[in-house]
N, CA, C and O of each residue as an XYZ file, in Angstrom:
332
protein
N    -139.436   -187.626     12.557
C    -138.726   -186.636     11.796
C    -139.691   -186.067     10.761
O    -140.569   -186.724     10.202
N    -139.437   -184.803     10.572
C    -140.434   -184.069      9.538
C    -139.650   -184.086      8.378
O    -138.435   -183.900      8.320
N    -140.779   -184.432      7.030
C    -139.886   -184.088      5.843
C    -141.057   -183.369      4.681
O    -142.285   -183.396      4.763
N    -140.471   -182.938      3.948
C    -141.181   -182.460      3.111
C    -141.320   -183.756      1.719
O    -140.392   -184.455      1.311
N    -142.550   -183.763      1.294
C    -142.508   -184.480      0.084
C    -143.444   -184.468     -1.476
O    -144.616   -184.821     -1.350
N    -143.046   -184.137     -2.706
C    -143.989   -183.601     -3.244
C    -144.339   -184.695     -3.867
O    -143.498   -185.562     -4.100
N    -145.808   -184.846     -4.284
C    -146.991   -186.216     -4.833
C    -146.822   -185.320     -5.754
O    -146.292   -184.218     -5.892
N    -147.615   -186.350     -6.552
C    -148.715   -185.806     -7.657
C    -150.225   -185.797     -6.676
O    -150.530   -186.484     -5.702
N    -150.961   -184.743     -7.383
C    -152.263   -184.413     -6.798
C    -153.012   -185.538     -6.366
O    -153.309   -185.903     -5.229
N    -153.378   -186.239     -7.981
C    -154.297   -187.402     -7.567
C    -153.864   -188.559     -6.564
O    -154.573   -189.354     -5.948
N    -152.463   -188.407     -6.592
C    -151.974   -189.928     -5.655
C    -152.505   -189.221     -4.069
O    -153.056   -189.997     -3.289
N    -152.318   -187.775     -3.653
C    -152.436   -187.479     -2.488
C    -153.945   -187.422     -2.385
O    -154.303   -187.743     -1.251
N    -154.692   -187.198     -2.988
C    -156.451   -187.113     -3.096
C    -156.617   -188.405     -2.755
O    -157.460   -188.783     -1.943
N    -155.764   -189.195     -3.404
C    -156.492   -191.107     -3.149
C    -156.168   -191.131     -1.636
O    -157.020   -191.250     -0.755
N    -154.485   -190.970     -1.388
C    -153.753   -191.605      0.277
C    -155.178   -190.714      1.086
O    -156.010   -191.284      1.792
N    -155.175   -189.651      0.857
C    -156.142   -188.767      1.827
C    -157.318   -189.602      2.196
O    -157.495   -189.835      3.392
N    -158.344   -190.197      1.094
C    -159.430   -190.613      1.083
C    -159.363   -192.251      1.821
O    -160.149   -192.776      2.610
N    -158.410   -192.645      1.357
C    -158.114   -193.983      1.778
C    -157.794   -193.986      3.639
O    -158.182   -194.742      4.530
N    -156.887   -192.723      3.640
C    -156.815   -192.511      5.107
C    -157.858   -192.870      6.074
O    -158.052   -193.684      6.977
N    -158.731   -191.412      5.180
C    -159.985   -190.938      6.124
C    -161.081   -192.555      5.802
O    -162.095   -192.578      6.500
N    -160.988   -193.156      5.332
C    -161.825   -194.290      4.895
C    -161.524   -195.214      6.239
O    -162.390   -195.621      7.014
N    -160.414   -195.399      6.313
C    -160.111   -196.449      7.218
C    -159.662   -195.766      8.568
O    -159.106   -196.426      9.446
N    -159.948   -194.301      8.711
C    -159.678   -193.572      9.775
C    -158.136   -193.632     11.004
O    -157.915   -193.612     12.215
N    -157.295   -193.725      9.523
C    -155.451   -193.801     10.141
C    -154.979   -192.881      9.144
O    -155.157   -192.733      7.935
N    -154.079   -192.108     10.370
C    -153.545   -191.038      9.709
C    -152.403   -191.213      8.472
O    -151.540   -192.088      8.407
N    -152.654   -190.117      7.510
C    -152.182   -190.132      6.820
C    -150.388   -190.691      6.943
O    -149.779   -191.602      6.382
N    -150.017   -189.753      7.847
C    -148.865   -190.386      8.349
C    -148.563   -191.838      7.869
O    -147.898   -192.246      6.917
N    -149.116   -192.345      8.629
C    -149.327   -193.790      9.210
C    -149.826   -194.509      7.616
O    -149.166   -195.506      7.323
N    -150.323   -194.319      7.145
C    -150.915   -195.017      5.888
C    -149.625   -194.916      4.625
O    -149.517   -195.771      3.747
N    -148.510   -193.442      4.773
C    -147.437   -193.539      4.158
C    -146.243   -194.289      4.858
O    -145.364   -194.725      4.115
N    -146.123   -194.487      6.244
C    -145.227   -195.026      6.963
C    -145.474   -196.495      6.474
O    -144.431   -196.941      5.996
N    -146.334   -197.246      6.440
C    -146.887   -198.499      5.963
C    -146.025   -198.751      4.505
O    -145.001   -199.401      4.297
N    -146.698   -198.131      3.797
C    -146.480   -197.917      2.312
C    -144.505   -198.065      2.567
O    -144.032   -199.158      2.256
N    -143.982   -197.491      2.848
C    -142.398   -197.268      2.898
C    -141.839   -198.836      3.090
O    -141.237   -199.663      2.406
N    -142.478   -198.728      4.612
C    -142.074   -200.116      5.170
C    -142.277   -201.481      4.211
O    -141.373   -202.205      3.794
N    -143.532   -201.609      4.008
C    -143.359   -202.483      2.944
C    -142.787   -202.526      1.419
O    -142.672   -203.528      0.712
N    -142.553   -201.569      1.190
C    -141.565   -201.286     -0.239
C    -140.326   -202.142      0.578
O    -140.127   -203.342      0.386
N    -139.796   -201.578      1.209
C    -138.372   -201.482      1.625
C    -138.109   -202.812      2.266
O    -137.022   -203.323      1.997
N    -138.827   -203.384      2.976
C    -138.942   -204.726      3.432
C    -138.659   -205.506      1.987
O    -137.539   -205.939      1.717
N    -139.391   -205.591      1.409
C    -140.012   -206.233     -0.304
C    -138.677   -206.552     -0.723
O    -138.240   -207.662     -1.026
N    -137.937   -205.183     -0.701
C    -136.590   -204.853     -1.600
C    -135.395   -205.971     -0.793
O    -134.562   -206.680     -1.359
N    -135.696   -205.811      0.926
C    -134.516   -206.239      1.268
C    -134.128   -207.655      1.746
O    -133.102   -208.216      2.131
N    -135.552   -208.004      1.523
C    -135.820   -209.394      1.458
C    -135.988   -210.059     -0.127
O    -136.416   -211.197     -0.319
N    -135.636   -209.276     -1.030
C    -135.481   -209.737     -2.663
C    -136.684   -210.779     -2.679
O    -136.759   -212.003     -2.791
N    -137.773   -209.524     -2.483
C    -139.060   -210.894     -3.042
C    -139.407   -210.601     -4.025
O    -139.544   -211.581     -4.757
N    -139.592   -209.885     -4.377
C    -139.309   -209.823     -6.289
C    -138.692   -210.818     -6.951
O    -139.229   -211.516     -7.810
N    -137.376   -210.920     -6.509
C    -136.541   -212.249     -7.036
C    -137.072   -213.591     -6.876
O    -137.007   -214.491     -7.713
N    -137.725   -213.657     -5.460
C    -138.350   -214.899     -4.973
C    -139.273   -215.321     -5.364
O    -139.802   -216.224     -4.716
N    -139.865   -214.870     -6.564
C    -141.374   -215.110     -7.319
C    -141.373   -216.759     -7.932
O    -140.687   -217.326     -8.783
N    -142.349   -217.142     -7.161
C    -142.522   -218.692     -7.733
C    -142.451   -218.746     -9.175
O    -143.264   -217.964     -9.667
N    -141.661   -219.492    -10.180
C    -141.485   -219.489    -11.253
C    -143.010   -220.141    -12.177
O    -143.683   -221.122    -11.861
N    -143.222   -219.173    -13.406
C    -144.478   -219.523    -13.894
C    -144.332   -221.034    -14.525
O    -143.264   -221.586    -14.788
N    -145.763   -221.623    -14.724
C    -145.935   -222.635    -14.615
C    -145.868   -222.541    -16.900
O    -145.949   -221.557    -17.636
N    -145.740   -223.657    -17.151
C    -145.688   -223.714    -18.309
C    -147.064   -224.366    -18.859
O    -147.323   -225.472    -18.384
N    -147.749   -223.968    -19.558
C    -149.280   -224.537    -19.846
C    -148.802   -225.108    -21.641
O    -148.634   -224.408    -22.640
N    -148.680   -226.799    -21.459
C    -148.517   -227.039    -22.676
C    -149.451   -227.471    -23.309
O    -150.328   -228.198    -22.843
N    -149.368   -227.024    -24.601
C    -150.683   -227.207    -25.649
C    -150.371   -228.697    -25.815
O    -149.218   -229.017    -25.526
N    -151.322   -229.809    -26.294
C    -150.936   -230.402    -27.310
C    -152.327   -230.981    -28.015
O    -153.511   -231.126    -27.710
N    -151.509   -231.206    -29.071
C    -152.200   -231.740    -30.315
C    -152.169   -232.943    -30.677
O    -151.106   -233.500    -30.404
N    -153.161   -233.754    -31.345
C    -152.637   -234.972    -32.122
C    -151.734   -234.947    -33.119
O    -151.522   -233.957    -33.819
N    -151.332   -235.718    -33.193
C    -150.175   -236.066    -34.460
C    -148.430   -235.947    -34.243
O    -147.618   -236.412    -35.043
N    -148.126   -235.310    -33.142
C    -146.844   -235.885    -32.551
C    -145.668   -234.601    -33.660
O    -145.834   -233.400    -33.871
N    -144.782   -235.353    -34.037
C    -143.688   -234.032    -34.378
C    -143.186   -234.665    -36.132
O    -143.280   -235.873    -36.351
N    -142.810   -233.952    -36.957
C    -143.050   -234.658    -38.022
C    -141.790   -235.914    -38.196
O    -140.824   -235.715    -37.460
N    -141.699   -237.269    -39.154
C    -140.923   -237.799    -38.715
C    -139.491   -237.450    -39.632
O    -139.225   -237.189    -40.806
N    -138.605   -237.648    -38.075
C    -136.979   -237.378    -38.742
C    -136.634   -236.509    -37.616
O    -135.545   -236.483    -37.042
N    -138.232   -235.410    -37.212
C    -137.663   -233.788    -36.238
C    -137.471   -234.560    -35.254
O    -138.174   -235.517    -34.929
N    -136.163   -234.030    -34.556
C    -135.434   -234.287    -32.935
C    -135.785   -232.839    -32.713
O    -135.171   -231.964    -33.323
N    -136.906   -232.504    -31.725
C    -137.114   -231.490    -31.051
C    -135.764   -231.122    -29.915
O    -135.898   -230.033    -29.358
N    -134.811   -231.726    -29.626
C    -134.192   -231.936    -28.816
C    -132.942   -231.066    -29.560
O    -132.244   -230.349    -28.843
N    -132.692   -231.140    -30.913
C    -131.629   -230.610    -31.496
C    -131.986   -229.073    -32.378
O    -132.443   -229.027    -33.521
N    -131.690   -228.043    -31.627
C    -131.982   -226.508    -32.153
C    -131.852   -226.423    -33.683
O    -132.632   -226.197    -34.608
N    -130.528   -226.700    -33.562
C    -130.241   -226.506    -35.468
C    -131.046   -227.519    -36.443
O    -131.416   -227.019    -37.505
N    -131.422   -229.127    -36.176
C    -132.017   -229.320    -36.769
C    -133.812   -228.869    -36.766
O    -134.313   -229.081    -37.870
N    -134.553   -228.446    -35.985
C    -135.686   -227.684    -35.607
C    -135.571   -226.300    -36.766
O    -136.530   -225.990    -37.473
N    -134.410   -225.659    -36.798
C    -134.332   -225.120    -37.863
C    -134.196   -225.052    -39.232
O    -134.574   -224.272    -40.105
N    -133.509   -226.150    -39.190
C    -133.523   -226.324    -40.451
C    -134.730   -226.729    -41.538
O    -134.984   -226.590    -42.734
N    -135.392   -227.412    -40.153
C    -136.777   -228.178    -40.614
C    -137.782   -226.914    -40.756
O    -138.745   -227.080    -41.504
N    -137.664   -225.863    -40.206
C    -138.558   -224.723    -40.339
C    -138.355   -223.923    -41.873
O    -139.195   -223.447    -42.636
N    -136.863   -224.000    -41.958
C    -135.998   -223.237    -42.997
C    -136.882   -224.021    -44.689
O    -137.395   -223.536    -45.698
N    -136.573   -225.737    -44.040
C    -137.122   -226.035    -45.166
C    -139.076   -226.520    -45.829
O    -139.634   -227.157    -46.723
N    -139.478   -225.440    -44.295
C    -141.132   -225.641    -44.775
C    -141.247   -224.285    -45.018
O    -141.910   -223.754    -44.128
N    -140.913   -223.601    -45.769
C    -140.938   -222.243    -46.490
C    -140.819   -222.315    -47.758
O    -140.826   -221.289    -48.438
């Protein structure tokens, strides 16, 4: 099917060059491009992104004593009262 579609200049200067680089028609180099968007989308791999890894610092000397890192409000309070 024929369609009309308007780029921006430079994106069509790149697909062009990239075409002729790897010598597949333009066509074909946007048919690609579609397919894998649309695949991506309908297989929710975006969603499926391995969850990032957590890189924990640590330091000597541990947490001061009394703080339960475990309890939000007191973590705050303990912040509230090093000000």
């Amino acid at each position: 099917m024929k369609t009309t579609v308007d780029l921006p200049d430079d994106l069509l200067v790149r697909a062009k060059k990239r075409a002729a680089e790897t010598r597949t028609p333009l066509r074909v180099l946007i048919e690609r491009g579609l397919r894998r968007e649309l695949a991506s989308a309908a297989t929710g791999n975006r969603a499926r992104r391995s969850p990032r890894k957590i890189h924990w610092v640590v330091a000597p000397g541990g947490l001061p004593a009394g703080l339960d890192a475990a309890d939000r409000s007191s973590l705050h309070d303990w912040i509230r009262a090093q000000r």
